[in-house]
N, C-alpha and C positions, 0 to 999 in steps of 0.2 A: 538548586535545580535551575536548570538554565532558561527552560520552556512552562509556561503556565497557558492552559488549554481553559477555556469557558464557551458557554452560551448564554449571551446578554437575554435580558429579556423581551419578549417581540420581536423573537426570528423563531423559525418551526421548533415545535416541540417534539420531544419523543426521535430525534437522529438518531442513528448508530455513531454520530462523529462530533467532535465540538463542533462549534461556528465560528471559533476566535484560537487563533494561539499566539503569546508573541513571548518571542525569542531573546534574551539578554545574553549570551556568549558572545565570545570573541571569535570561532570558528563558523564560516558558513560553507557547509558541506550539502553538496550536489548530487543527489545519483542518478544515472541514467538510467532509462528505460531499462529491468531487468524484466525477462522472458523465463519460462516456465522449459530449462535448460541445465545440466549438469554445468561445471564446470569444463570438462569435454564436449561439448554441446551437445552431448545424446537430448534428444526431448524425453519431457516427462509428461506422461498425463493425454497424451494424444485424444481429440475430442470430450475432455473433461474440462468444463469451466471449472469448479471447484478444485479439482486436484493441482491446475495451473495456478489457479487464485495461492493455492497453500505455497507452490514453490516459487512463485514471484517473491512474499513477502521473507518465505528463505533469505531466497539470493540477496531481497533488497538486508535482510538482517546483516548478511555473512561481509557486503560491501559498508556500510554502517560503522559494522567491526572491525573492519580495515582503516578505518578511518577515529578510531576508538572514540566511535559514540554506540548507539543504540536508538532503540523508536523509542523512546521517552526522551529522546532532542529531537524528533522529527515534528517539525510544523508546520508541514505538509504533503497531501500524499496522491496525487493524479494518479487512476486505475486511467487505462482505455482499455475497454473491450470491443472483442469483433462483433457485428451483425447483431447489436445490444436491441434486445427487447424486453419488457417490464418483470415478464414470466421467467428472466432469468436469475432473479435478486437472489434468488433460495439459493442455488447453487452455488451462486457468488458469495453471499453470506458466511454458507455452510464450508467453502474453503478456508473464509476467514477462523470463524470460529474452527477447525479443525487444527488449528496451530497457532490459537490465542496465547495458552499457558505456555507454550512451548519458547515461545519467541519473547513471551512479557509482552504483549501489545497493551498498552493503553486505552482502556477502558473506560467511557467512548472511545473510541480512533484519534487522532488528529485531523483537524479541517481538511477534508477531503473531498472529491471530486470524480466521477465517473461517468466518462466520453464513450459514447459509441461513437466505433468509426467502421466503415467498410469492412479493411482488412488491417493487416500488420507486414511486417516486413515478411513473413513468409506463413504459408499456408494453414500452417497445423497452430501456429501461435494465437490463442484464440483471446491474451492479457498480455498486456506491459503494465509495469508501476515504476513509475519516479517517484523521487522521494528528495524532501529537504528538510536538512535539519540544521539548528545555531546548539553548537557547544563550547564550553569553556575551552 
């Protein structure tokens, strides 16, 4: 395995994500901001944090794969959400967990990270996620 994910001791307990990953491959793979977006760019999920949260980590899986790794080399993972407030985690969560098994996400997460910002490049986008991974 290329990635080994931990939380040392005396940083928060009880995360949903590690607090450490580090990376031994030779491949360092990048993804950009993916949007809660078919491939056609139809939107999916229009005013659903959680339904976009599931098709972010889609798209992020389906580029991953393009790249022939997956989220078990990802060791790292920036959400930004829009107009982010605390009362939003459930939903944001509840997208995650709605396409855990599905995609094989790693359980905790990968060191991860979640920005509220304003807005996003357009209106209805209410998530982006990048994502980085080291694979052989």
């Amino acid at each position: 395995m290329s990635v080994t994910r931990f939380s040392p001791a005396g940083l928060q307990p009880h995360t949903p994500y590690h607090h450490v990953a580090v990376g031994t491959g030779t491949r360092h793979i990048h993804v950009s901001g993916q949007v809660a977006r078919l491939g056609d760019g139809t939107p999916i999920a229009p005013g659903d944090l959680g339904g976009q949260v599931a098709q972010v980590l889609r798209n992020t899986g389906r580029a991953l794969a393009g790249a022939d790794a997956s989220f078990q080399d990802v060791v790292r993972l920036t959400f930004y959400v829009t107009d982010w407030t605390p009362d939003k985690i459930g939903p944001f969560m509840a997208g995650i967990e709605s396409v855990a098994e599905e995609l094989a996400l790693p359980q905790p997460l990968p060191p991860a990270s979640l920005i509220g910002v304003e807005s996003l490049f357009e209106p209805d986008v209410l998530v982006e996620l990048e994502a980085t991974a080291v694979a052989e």
